[in-house]
C-alpha positions as a Markdown table, in Angstrom:
| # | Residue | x | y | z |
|---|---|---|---|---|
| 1 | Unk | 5.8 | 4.5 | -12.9 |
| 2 | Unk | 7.3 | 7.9 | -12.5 |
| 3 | Unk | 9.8 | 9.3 | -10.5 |
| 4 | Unk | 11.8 | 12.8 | -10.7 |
| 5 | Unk | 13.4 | 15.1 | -8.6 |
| 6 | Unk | 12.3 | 18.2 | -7.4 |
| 7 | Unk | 16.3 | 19.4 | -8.3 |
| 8 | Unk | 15.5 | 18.5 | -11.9 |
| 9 | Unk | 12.8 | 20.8 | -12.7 |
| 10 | Unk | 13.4 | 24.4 | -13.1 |
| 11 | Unk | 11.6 | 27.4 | -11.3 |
| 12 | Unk | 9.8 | 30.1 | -14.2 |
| 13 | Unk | 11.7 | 33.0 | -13.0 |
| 14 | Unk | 15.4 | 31.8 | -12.1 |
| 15 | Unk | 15.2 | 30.9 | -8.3 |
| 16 | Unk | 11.5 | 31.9 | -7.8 |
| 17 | Unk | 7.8 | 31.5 | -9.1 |
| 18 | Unk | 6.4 | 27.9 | -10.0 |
| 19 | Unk | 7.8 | 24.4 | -11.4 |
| 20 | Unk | 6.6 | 21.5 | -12.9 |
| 21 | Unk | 7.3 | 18.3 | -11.5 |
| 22 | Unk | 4.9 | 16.7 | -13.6 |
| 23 | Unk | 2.0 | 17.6 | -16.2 |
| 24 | Unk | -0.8 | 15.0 | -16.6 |
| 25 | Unk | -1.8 | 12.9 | -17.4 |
| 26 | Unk | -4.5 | 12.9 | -14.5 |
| 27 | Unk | -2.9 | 15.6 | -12.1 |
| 28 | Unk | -0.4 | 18.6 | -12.6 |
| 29 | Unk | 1.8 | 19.1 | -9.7 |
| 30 | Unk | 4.8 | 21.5 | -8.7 |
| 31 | Unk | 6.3 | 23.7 | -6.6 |
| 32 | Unk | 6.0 | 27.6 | -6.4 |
| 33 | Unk | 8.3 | 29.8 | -4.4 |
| 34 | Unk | 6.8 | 33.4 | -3.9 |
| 35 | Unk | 9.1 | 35.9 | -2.9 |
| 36 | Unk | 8.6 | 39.2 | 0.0 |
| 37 | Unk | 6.6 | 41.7 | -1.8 |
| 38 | Unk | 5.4 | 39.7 | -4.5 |
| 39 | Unk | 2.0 | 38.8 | -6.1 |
| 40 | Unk | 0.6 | 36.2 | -8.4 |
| 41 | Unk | -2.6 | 37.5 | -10.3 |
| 42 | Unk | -5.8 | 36.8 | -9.4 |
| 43 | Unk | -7.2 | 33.9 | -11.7 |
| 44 | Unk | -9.7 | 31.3 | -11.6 |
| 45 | Unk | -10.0 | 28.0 | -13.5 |
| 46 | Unk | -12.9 | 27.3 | -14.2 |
| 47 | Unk | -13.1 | 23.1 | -14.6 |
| 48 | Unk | -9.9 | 22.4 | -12.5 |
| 49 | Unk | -9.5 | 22.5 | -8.2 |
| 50 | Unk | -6.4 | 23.7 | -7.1 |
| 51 | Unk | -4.6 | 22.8 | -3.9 |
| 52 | Unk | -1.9 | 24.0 | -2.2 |
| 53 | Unk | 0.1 | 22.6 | 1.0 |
| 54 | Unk | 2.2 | 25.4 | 2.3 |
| 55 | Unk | 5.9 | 23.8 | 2.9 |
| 56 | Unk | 7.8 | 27.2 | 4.4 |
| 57 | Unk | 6.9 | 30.6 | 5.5 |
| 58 | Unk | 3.5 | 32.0 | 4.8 |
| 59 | Unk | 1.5 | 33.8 | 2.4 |
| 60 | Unk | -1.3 | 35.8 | 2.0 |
| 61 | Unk | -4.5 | 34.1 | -0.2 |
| 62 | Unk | -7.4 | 36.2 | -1.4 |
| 63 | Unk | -10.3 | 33.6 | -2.1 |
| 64 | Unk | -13.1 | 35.3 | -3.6 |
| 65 | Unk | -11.9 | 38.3 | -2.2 |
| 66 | Unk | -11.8 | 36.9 | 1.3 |
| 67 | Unk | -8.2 | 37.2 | 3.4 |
| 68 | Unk | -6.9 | 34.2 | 4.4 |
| 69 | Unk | -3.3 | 33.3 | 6.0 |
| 70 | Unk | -1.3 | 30.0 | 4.7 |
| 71 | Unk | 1.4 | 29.2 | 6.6 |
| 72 | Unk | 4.1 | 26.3 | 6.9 |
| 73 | Unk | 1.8 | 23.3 | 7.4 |
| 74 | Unk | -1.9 | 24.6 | 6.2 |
| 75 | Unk | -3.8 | 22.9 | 3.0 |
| 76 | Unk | -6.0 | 25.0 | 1.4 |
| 77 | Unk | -8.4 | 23.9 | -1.7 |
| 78 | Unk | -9.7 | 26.5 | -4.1 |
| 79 | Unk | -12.2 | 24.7 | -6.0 |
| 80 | Unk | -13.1 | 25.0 | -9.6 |
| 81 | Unk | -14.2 | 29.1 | -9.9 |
| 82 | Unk | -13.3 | 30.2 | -7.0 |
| 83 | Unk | -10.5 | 32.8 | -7.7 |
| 84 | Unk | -7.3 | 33.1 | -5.7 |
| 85 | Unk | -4.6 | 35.5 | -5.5 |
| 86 | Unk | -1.5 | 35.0 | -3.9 |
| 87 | Unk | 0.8 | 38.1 | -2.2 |
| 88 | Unk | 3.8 | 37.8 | -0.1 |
| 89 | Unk | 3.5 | 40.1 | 2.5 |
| 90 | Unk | 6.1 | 38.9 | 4.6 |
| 91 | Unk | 9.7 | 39.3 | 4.7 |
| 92 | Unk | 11.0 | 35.8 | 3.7 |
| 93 | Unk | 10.1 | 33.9 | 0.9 |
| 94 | Unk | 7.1 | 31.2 | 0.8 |
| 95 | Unk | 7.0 | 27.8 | -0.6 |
| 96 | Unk | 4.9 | 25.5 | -1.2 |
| 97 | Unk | 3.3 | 22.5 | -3.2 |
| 98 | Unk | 0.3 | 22.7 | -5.7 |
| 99 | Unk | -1.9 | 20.3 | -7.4 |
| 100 | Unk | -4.2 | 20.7 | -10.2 |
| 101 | Unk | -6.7 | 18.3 | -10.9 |
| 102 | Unk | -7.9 | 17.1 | -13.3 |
| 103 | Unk | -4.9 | 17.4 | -15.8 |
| 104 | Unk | -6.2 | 19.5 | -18.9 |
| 105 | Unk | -4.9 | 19.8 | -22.3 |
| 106 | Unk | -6.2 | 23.4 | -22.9 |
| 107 | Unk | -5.3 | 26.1 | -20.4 |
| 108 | Unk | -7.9 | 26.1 | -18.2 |
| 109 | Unk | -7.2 | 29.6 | -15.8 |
| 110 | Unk | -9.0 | 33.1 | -15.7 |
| 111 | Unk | -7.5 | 36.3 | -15.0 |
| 112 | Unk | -9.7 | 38.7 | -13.1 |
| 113 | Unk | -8.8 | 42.4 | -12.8 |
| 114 | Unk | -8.8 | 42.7 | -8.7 |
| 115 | Unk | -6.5 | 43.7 | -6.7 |
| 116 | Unk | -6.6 | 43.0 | -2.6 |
| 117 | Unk | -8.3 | 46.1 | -1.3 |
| 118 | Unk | -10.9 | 46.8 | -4.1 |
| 119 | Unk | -14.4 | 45.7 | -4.1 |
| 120 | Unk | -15.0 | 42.1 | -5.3 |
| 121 | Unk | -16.8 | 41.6 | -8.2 |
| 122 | Unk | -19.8 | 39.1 | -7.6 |
C-alpha cells in the first residue's frame, strides 16, 4: 500500500506548475496548477497516454493543434503522440490532476516547436 498527501508534495515552481504525488511503478500521478497567462510547452510522449481531470477553473489545450476548452469537471486523454499544449488564458488559475501511464524509467516526452496560432506541423 501507499498513501500520501497531496500537502506533502511540493509544486516545481513555488505555488504553481506540477507535483508528484507518486512516480511508478505502474502509473505517475500529480497535480499541476497553471497560472493566468501561462503556458506549458507543447510536447508529446511518445509510449505513454496522458490524462488529465480538470479540478478548478479552466484551461485552454491545443491537441494536435486543435483548440479545445477544459474546465472544472472535464477528462481529457491525450494518447501516446498526440501533442498537447496547455495555456491559461483566463484570469484565475487552473488546477487539475494528471496521470501518466505506463510509469517509465527514461523520460519519455517530446518538445515540439509550435506555438497556438502557427500552422501545425503534420
Amino acid at each position: 500500500m501507499y498513501l500520501t498527501k497531496e500537502s506533502d508534495h511540493d509544486y516545481r515552481f513555488g505555488d504553481y506548475g506540477p507535483k508528484y504525488l507518486t512516480v511508478g511503478p505502474r502509473v505517475d500521478l500529480g497535480v499541476v496548477v497553471i497560472t493566468p497567462g501561462e503556458a506549458h510547452p507543447c510536447h508529446k510522449h511518445e509510449r505513454q497516454e496522458e490524462s488529465f481531470l480538470a479540478l478548478e477553473g479552466e484551461c485552454a489545450v491545443y491537441v494536435d493543434g486543435e483548440r479545445v476548452l477544459l474546465q472544472a469537471g472535464d477528462y481529457l486523454r491525450c494518447e501516446p503522440g498526440e501533442s498537447h499544449l496547455f495555456r491559461n488564458e483566463s484570469s484565475s488559475n487552473f488546477k487539475a490532476v494528471f496521470i501518466k501511464a505506463p510509469h517509465l524509467e527514461e523520460k519519455d516526452s517530446v518538445y515540439i516547436d509550435w506555438e497556438p496560432g502557427q500552422p501545425f506541423p503534420r
